[in-house]
N, C-alpha and C positions, 0 to 999 in steps of 0.2 A: 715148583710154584714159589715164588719168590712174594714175600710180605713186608712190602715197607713198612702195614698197618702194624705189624707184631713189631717192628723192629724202633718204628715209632714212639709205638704204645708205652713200650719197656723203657725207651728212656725217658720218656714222659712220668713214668713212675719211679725209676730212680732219683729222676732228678726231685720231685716232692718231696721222697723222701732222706734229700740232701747226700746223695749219694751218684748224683751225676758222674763225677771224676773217678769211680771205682769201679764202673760197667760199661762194656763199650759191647756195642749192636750193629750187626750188619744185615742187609738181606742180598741173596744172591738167588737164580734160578738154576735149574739142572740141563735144563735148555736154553736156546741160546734166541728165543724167537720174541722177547723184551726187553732184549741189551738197549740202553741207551734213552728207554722209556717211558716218561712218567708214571706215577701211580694211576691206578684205572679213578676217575673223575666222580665214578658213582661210590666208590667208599670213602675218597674225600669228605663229598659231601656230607655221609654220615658220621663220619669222624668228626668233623668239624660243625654239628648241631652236636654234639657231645663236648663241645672245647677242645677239641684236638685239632689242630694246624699242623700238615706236614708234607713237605715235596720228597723230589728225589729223583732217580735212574736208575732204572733195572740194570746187574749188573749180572755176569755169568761165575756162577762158583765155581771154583777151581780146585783139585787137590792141596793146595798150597792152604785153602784155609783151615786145615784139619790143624796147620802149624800156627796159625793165626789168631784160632779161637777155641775157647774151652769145650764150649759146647756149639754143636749144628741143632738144628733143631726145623726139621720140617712137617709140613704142614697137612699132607697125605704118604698114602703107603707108594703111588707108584716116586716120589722124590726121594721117600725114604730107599726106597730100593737103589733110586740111582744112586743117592751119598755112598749105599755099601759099595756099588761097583767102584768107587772113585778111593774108597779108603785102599791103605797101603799096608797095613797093620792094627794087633786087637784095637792098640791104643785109639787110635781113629775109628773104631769100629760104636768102642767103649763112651766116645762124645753123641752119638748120634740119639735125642731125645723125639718123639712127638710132642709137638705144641700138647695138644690133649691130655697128655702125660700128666700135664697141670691143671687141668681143667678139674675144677671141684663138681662141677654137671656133668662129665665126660659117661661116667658110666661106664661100657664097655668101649663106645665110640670112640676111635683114636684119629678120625679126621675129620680134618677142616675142611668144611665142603666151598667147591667154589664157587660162590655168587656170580660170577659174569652171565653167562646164560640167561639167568631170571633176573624177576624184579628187584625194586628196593629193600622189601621185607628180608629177602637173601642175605643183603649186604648187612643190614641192623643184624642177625643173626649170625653173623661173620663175627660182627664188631664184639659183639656179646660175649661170644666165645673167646676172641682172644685177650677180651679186658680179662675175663676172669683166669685165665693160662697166663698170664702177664702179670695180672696181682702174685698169683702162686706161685711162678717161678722166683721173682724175686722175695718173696716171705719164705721160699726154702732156703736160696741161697745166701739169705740171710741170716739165716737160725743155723745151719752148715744142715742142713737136711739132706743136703745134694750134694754128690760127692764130682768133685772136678778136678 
């Protein structure tokens, strides 16, 4: 599952907190069936009665990003399962976080359910989640809580 909204979100709050130039975000999927995509229009919307504005194109993760980026970080277990098939080694293995992982509501829960299927309430419930996985990610890797 690929998350422009997470990849969004996070720079949206780097950047506030004056830290745009220090973090860089990508989204990619594990499948290849939103290459070239827009974001889906119903979490737009909700992002955007939140102040968040943002486009973009679904792009396909590749091995190559394990060399590209500190951290992957997906959104359910079956994506997390594909990342492992695609690592090469621990170290690759060692990048692989759940969004939820951040989540201060997560509880036990470690995924991000998909809103497409259902209504709008879904998608606010998306957005929820990852504002709060998005604050927390970056408040760890700010304080070095997280080791990259």
């Amino acid at each position: 599952m690929r998350s422009p909204l997470a990849e969004n979100m996070f720079r949206d709050h780097a950047a506030k907190a004056g830290l745009a130039n220090k973090y860089f975000a990508d989204s990619a999927g594990t499948a290849a069936y939103h290459i070239g995509e827009a974001p889906d229009a119903r979490m737009r919307d909700v992002a955007a009665n939140h102040g968040l504005m943002y486009s973009g194109e679904g792009r396909q993760f590749t091995a190559d990003d394990y060399q590209n980026f500190d951290l992957i970080i997906p959104m359910d277990m079956s994506n997390f399962d594909n990342l492992k098939r695609y690592a090469s080694s621990k170290s690759d293995l060692e990048k692989i976080r759940m969004m939820r992982d951040f989540d201060i509501d997560a509880k036990s829960e470690r995924e991000v359910p998909d809103p497409y299927y259902g209504g709008m309430d879904g998608f606010e419930m998306v957005y929820q989640m990852i504002e709060r996985s998005s604050q927390e990610l970056l408040r760890q890797l700010e304080n070095g809580e997280l080791s990259i």
